[in-house]
N, C-alpha and C positions, 0 to 999 in steps of 0.2 A: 504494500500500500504506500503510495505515495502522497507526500504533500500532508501529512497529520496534521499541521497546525496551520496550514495556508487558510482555513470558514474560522476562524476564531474571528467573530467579532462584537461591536458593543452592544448593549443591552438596548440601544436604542434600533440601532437595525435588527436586531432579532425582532423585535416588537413590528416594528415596517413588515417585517417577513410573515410573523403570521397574519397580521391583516390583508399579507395576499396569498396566504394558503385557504384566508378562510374567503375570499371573493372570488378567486379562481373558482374554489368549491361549489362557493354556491350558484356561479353565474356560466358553466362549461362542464360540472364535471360528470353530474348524471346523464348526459347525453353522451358525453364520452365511454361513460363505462357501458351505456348501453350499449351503443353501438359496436364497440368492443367485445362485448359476450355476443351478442347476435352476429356478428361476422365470424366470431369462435365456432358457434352451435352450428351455425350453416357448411362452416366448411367438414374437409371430413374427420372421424373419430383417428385421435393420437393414439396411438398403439405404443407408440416408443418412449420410453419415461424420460425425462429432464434430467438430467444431474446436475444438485447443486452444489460447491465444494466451497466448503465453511470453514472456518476456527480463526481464535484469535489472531487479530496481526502477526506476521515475523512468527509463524507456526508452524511453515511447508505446508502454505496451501498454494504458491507458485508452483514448488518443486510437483507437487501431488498431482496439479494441472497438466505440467508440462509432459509429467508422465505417463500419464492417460491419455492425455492429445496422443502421444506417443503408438499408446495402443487401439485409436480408432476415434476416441473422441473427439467430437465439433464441437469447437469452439469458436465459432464465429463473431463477428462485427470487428470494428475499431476496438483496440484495446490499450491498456494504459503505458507508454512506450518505456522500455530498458532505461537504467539507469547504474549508477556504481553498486547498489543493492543488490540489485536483482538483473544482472546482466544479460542474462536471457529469458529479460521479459516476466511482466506482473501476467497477464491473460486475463485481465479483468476488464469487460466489457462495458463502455463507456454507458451507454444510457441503463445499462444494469447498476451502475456505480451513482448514476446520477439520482435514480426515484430512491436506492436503498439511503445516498447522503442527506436526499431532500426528504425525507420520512424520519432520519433522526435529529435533526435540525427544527422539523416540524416537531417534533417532541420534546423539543429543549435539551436534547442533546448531542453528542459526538460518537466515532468509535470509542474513542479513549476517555469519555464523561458518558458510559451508559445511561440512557436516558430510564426512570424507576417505570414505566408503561407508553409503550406507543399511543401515537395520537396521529390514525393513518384517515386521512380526507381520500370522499370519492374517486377525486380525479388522479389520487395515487395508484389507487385500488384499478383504476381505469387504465394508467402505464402499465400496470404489470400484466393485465388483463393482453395487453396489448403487447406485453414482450413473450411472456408463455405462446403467443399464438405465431409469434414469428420461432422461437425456435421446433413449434410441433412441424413448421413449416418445410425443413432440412430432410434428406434422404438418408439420414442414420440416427444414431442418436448423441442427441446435442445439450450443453449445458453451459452453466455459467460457473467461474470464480470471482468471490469476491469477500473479503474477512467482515467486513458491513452486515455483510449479510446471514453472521451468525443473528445478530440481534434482530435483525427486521425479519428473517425466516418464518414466522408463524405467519404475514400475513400472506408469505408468496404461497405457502402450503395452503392456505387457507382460499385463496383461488383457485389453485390447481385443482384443487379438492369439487370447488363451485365447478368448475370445468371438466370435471372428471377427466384431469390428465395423471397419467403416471408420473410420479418424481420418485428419486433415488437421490438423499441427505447422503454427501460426504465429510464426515466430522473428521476435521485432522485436529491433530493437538501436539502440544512437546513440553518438556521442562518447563516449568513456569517461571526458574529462574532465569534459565537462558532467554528465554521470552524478553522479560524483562527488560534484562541487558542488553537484549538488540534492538528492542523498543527506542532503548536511551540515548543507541548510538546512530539508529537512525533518524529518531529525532533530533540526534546534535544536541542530547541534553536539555532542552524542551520540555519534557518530562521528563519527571524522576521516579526514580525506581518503584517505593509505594505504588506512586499512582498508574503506573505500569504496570507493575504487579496486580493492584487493585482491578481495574480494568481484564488481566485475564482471568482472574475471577469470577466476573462477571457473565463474561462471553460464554467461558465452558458450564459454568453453573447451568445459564438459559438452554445450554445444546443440552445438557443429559439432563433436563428435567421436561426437555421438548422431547426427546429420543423415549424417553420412557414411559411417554403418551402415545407412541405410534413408532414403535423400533421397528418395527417390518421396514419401513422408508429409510432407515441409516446406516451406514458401515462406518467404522473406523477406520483411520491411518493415525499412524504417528514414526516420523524422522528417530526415534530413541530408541531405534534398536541398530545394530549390524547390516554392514552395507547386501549379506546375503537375507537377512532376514526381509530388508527391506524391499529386494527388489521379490519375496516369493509373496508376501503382504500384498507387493502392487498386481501381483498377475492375478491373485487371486480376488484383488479389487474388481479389478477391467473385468474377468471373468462373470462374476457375479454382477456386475453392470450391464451384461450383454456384449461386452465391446469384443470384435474378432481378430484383434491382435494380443500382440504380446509385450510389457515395456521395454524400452531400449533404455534401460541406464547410461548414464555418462560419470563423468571423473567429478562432476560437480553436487556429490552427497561427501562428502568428507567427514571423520568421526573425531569428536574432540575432547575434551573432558567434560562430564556433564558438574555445573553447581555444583555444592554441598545443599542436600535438599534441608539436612538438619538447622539450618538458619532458616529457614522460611518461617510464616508462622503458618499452626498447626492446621488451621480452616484449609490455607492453600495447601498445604499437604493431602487432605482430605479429598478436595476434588481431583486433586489430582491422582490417588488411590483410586476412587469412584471411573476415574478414562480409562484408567490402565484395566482396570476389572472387564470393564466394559469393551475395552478391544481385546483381551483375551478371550472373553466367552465366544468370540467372532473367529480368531484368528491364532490363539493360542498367549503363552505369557511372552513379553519382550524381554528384550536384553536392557538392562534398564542404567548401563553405563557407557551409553553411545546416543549421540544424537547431533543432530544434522546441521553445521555451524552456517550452511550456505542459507538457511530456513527463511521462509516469510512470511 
């Protein structure tokens, strides 16, 4: 993710902003979302599920992308271009990036200042109605990445659902403390650790209390284990997604020293116990002193 702190702004433009989330809403957006589901419902039934690929910023939800795309997955439009981060590319789909910023903004808040309950207006509801029908739209199956989009996920499911499309939740996650610390560094110090820390609390909390209302829909990854384990995790990702290849690893999963988790406090320990459970019951236990320093 790029650009964390470029929407900070003052309390006075926030206020400007939702006096125009709420007159868009009220003056365009029930025509829009209608006509959105009515051109959904007319065309023909989506048979191929969505993939959506989730987890806190700076988690390997790049790398995760990159290597699915690898095994068959579309991931189409414009997307967020390279930088010294992530050199080969965020994959995160510009109008996919825009309704999930403009949804937590509408909320009064950030990725990195979870907002305590969305506050999603029609004509949001109406974009995405409007991006699920472009990607049923592709000849295979097609998905988005975007870390935003851990926190706004109930409302995209929650259309898909309206719409009776298939979706497939990819929950990636990793060290919290490494998290953290690439948070800081990608922020240039911007944020500081707490509230970095704070923030992946947040993200993975909402995924496994989402996941555990409708786990049929989710798989796990996580960067924290061995570069073998991790490339048999991805095949058996792509697999279970439907996708008809296989990943092509590259030299850019590197294993580093993970934190000492024993400094953290005990809550983020906790959920983090709670992922690791959670992608075991899926995929078996990881290695849990390795993980992935290229991560995003």
């Amino acid at each position: 993710m790029t650009h964390g702190l470029r929407d900070r702004v003052r309390p006075s433009i926030r206020r400007r902003r939702r006096l125009h989330y709420f007159l868009r809403n009220l003056f365009f957006a029930p025509a829009e979302r209608r006509e959105a589901i009515l051109a959904r419902r007319a065309s023909a039934p989506c048979t191929l599920p969505i993939v959506m690929i989730v987890g806190c910023s700076r988690s390997g939800t790049s790398f995760a992308a990159r290597m699915l795309k690898s095994a068959g997955l579309l991931l189409p439009g414009e997307h967020t271009p390279p930088d010294e981060f992530n050199p080969e590319g965020y994959f995160e789909e510009d109008r996919v990036v825009a309704v999930n910023s403009d949804i937590l903004w509408g909320s009064g808040g950030h990725w990195f200042m979870p907002p305590p309950r969305l506050r999603v207006y029609a004509y949001q509801r109406a974009q995405i109605v409007q991006a699920l029908t472009w990607f049923c739209s592709f000849g295979g199956i097609a998905g988005w990445k975007d870390p935003r989009g851990t926190l706004t996920l109930p409302v995209w499911l929650e259309m898909a659902r309206e719409l009776e499309i298939p979706v497939c939740v990819v929950g990636v996650f990793r060290n919290p403390a490494a998290v953290a610390a690439s948070i800081v560094r990608h922020e240039r110090g911007a944020i500081e650790f707490p509230q970095a820390l704070s923030a992946w609390c947040v993200h993975n909390a909402r995924l496994l209390d989402l996941a555990a209302s409708q786990p049929s829909r989710f798989s796990w990854f996580t960067t924290d284990q061995c570069e073998q384990r991790v490339e048999k995790n991805l095949n058996a990702l792509a697999g279970r997604l439907g996708l008809g290849g296989r990943v092509a690893m590259d030299d850019n999963h590197r294993r580093t020293i993970v934190p000492n988790l024993l400094e953290i406090p005990a809550m983020v320990r906790e959920i983090h116990e709670r992922l690791l459970a959670a992608h075991a019951a899926q995929w078996g236990p990881t290695n849990r002193h390795a993980h992935n320093s290229a991560a995003s």
